[in-house]
C-alpha positions in Angstrom: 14.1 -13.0 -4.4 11.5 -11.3 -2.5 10.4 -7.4 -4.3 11.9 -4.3 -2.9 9.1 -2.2 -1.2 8.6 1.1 -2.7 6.4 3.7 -3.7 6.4 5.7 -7.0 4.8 9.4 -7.4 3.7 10.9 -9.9 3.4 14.8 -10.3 1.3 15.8 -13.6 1.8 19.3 -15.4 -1.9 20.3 -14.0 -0.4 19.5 -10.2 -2.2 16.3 -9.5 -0.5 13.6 -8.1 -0.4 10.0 -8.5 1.4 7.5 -6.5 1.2 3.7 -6.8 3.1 0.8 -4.6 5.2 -1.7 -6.0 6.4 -4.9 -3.9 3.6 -4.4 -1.4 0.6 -6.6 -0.2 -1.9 -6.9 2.3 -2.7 -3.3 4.1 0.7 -2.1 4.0 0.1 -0.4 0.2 -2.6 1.1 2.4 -0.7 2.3 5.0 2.0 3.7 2.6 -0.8 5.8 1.1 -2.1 7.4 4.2 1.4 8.3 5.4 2.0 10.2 1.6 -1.5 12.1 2.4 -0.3 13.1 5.5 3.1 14.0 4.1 1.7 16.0 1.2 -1.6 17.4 2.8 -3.5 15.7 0.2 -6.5 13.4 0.4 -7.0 10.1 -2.0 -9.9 11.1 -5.0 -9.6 7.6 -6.6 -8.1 3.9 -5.8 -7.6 0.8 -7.0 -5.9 -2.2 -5.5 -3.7 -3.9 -7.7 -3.0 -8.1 -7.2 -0.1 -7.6 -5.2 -2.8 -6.5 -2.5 -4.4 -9.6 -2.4 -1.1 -11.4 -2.5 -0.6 -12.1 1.2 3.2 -13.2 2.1 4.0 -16.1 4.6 4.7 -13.1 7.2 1.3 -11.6 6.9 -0.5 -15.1 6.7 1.2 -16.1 10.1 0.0 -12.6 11.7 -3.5 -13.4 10.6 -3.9 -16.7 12.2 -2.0 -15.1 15.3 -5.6 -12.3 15.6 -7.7 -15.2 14.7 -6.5 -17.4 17.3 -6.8 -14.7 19.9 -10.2 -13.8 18.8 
């Protein structure tokens, strides 16, 4: 059974926000982060990927090939 995608945010007392991905790999943590900045007008101090990231699935690995072929 494959993860659900999704995103969890943290708000602390002091206003800062956190947000980490769950059930994501590859870039598309990344591009969930972006889309948060630009839904909360806030810009990314500090990051770290977690494994999942370099966990690619099947669908990811077959794009990959795809752009290396055509390169």
């Amino acid at each position: 059974m494959a993860d659900t995608a999704r995103i969890i945010v943290r708000i602390g007392r002091d206003g800062t926000i956190s947000a980490e991905t769950k059930g994501m790999h590859g870039q598309r943590c990344l591009d969930s982060i972006e889309v948060l900045e630009d839904l909360l007008e806030a810009e990314t101090v500090s990051s770290a990927f977690t494994n999942e990231y370099y966990t690619a699935t099947e669908s990811q690995e077959d794009e990959l090939g795809d752009e290396l072929e055509q390169r």
